[in-house]
C-alpha positions as CSV (number, residue, x, y, z in Angstrom):
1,X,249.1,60.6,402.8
2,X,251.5,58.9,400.3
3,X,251.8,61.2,397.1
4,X,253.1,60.2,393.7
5,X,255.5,62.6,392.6
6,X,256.2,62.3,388.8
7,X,258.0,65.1,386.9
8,X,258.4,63.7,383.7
9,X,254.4,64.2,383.1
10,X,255.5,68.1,382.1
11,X,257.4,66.7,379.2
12,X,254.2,63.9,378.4
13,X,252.0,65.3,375.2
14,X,248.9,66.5,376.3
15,X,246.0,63.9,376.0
16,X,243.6,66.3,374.1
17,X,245.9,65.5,371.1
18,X,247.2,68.9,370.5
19,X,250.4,68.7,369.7
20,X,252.1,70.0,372.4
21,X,253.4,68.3,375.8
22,X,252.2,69.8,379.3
23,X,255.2,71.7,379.6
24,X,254.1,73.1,376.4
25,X,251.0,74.8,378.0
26,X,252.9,76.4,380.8
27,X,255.2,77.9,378.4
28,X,251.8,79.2,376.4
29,X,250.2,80.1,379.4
30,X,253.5,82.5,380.4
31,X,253.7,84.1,377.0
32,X,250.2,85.2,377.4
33,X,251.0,86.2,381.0
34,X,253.7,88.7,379.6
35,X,252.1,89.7,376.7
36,X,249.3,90.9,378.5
37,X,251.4,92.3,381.3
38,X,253.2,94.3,378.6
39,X,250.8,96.1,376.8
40,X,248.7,96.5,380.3
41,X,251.9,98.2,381.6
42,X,252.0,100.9,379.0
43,X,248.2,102.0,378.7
44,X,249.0,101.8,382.6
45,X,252.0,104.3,382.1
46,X,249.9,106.6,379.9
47,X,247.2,106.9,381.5
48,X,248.2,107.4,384.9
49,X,251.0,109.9,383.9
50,X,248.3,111.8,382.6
51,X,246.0,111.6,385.9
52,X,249.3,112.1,387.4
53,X,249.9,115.7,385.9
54,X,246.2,116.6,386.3
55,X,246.1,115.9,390.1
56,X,248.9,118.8,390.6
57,X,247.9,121.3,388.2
58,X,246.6,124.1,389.7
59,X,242.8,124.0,388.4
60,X,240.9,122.1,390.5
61,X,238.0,121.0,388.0
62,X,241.3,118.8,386.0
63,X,242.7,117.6,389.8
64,X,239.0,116.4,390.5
65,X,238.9,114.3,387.4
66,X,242.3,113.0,388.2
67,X,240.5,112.5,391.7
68,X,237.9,110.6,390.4
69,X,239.5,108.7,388.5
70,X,241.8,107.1,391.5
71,X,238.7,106.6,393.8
72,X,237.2,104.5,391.3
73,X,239.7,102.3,390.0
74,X,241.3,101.6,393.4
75,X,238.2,101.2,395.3
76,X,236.6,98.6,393.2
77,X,238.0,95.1,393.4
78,X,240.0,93.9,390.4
79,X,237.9,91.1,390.1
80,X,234.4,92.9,389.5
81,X,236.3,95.1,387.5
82,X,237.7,92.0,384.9
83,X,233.7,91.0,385.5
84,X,232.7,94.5,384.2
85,X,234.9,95.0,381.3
86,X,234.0,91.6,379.8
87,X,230.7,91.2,380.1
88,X,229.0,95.2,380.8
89,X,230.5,97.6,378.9
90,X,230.5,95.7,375.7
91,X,226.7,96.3,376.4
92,X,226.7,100.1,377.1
93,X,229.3,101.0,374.5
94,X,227.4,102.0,371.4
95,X,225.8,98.8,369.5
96,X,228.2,99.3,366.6
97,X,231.4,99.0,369.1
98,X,229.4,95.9,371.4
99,X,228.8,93.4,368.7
100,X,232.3,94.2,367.0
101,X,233.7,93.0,370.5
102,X,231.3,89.9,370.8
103,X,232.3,89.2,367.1
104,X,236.1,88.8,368.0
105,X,237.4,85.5,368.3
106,X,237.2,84.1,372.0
107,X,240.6,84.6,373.2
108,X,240.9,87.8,371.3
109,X,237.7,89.0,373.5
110,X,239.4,87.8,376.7
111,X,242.9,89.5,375.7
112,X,241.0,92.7,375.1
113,X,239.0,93.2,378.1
114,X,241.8,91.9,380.3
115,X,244.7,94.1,379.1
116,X,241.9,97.4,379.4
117,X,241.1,96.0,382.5
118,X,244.4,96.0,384.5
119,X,246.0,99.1,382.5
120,X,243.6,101.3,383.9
121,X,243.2,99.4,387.4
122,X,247.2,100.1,387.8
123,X,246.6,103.4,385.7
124,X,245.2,104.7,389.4
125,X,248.1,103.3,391.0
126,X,251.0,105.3,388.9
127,X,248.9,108.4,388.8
128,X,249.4,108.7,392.8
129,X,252.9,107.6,392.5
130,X,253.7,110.4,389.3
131,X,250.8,112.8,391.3
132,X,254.0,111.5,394.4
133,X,256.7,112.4,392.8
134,X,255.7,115.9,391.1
135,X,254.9,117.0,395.0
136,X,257.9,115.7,396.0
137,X,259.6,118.3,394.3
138,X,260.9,121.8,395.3
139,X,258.3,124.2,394.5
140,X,261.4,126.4,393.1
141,X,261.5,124.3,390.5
142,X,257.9,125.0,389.0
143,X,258.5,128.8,389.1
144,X,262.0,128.7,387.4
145,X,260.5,126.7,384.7
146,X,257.1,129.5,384.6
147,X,259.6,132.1,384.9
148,X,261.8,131.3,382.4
149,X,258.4,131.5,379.8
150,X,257.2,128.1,379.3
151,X,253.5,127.4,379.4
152,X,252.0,125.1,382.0
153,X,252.6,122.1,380.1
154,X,255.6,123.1,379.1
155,X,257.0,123.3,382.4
156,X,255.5,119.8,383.3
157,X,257.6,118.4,380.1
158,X,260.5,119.6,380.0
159,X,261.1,120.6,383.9
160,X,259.1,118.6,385.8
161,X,258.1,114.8,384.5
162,X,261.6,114.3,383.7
163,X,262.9,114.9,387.5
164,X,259.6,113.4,389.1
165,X,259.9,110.1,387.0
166,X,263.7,108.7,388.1
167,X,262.3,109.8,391.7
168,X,259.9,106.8,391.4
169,X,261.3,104.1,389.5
170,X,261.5,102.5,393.0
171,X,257.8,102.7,393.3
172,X,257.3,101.9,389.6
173,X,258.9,99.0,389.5
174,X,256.8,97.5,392.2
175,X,253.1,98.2,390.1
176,X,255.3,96.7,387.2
177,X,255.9,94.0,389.0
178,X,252.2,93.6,390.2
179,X,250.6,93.9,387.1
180,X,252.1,90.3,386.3
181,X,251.3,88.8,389.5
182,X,247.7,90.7,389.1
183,X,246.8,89.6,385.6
184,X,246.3,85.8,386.9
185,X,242.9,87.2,388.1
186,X,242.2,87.5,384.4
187,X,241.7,83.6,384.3
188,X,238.7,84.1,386.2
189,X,237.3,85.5,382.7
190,X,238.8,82.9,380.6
191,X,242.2,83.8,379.5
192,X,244.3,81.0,379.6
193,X,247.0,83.0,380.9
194,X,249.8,81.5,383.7
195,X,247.3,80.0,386.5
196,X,244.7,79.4,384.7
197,X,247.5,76.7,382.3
198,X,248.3,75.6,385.8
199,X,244.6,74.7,386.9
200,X,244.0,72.7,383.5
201,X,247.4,70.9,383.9
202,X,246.0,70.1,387.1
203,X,242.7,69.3,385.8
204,X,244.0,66.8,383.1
205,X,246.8,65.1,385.0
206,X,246.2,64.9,388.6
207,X,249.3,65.8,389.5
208,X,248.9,69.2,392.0
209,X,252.2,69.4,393.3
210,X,254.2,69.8,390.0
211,X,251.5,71.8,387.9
212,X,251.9,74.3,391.0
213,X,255.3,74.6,391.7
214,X,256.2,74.8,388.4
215,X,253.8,78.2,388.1
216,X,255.6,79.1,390.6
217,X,259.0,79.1,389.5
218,X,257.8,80.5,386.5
219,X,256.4,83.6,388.0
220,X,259.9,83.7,389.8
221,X,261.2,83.9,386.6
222,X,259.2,86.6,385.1
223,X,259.8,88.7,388.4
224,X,263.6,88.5,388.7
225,X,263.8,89.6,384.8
226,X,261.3,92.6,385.7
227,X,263.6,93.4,388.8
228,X,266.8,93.0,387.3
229,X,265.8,95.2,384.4
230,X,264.2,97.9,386.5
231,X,267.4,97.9,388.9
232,X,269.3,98.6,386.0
233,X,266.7,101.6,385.0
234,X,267.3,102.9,388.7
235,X,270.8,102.9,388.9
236,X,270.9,105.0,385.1
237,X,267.8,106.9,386.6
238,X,269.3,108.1,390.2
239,X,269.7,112.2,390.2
240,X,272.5,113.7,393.5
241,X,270.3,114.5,396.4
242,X,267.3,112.6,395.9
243,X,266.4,109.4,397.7
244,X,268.9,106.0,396.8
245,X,270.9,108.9,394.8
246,X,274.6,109.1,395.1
């Protein structure tokens, strides 16, 4: 099969008279991807860190919410989740809240749901790996901080998290990396984030190869800033004694 490779069409202007070039929509479609995995990444940082704490606190009504709370999120598949968020709970929220969502401009709607969406999906993923790295600690370390007067939370502020987190930047920085790679199932509710740029690049110039392997090399892009940055984070993070410490 003889294939017509032509490159230049990235640099063409689009033929739905925007004015933009093909190249142009990529570029869109990555700042979208980034921008959602961004703000996903810190409702996905707060929200699991709080899980996190309440799977190891002693009362076990919190730890079963924190419980809960995992089994859900990671047994559902992120695609009927996306499904859910956009088009359910905007019908069992109260009415008030529902039609203020369906009033949103379109893209505003699919931002919304989709950032919700995969912050609390990955939300279940850095709870286990906070819930992790709080276990992986010496017990000692608890009753010094209880010992020394500081309330339960205290102890998880000012003794604990800040230990337990530069155990598991290695682990972060792989859901950080994921929650790029997983927000291209977003497209699936209309976002016109990465892949779905790709697919209508695809759709409007025929040309598979390029649209595709320039997505690619995009999301190469966006992973080897994410790992870069995050190995820098690790090396300031590392603590004598601790795994990939010095």
């Amino acid at each position: 099969m003889s294939y017509h490779w032509n490159w230049g069409i990235l640099l063409s202007p689009v033929s739905t008279g925007e004015p933009t070039t093909y190249l142009g929509w990529l570029l869109s479609g990555m700042r979208v991807t980034v921008t959602v995995g961004l703000v996903a990444w810190v409702i996905a940082l707060v929200v699991g860190s709080l899980f996190g704490v309440l799977r190891t606190v002693p009362n076990k009504w919190l730890a079963g919410i924190g419980t809960v709370y995992v089994a859900i999120f990671r047994n559902v598949p992120l695609i009927v989740q996306f499904f859910v968020w956009y088009f359910v709970i905007p019908e069992l929220v109260p009415k008030a809240l529902g039609d203020w969502f369906k009033q949103l401009p379109p893209g505003a709607q699919f931002f919304s749901a989709s950032v919700i969406c995969l912050g609390l999906f990955t939300a279940a993923r850095v709870c286990e790996q906070v819930r992790s790295g709080i276990n992986a600690l010496p017990r000692g370390q608890r009753a010094a901080g209880l010992a020394m007067g500081f309330t339960q939370w205290q102890t998880y502020r000012y003794v604990l998290l800040p230990v337990a987190y530069r155990v598991i930047v290695p682990p972060l920085t792989s859901e950080f990396l994921n929650i790029f790679k997983n927000s291209a199932v977003a497209s699936t509710i209309g976002l016109l984030d990465l892949s779905a740029q790709a697919r209508q690049l695809v759709d409007y110039t025929a040309q598979t190869y390029e649209s595709f392997i320039a997505v690619t090399l995009a999301y190469v892009v966006i992973n080897l800033v994410v790992m870069t940055l995050m190995r820098f984070v690790e090396q300031k993070a590392r603590l004598p004694g601790y795994i990939g410490g010095k």
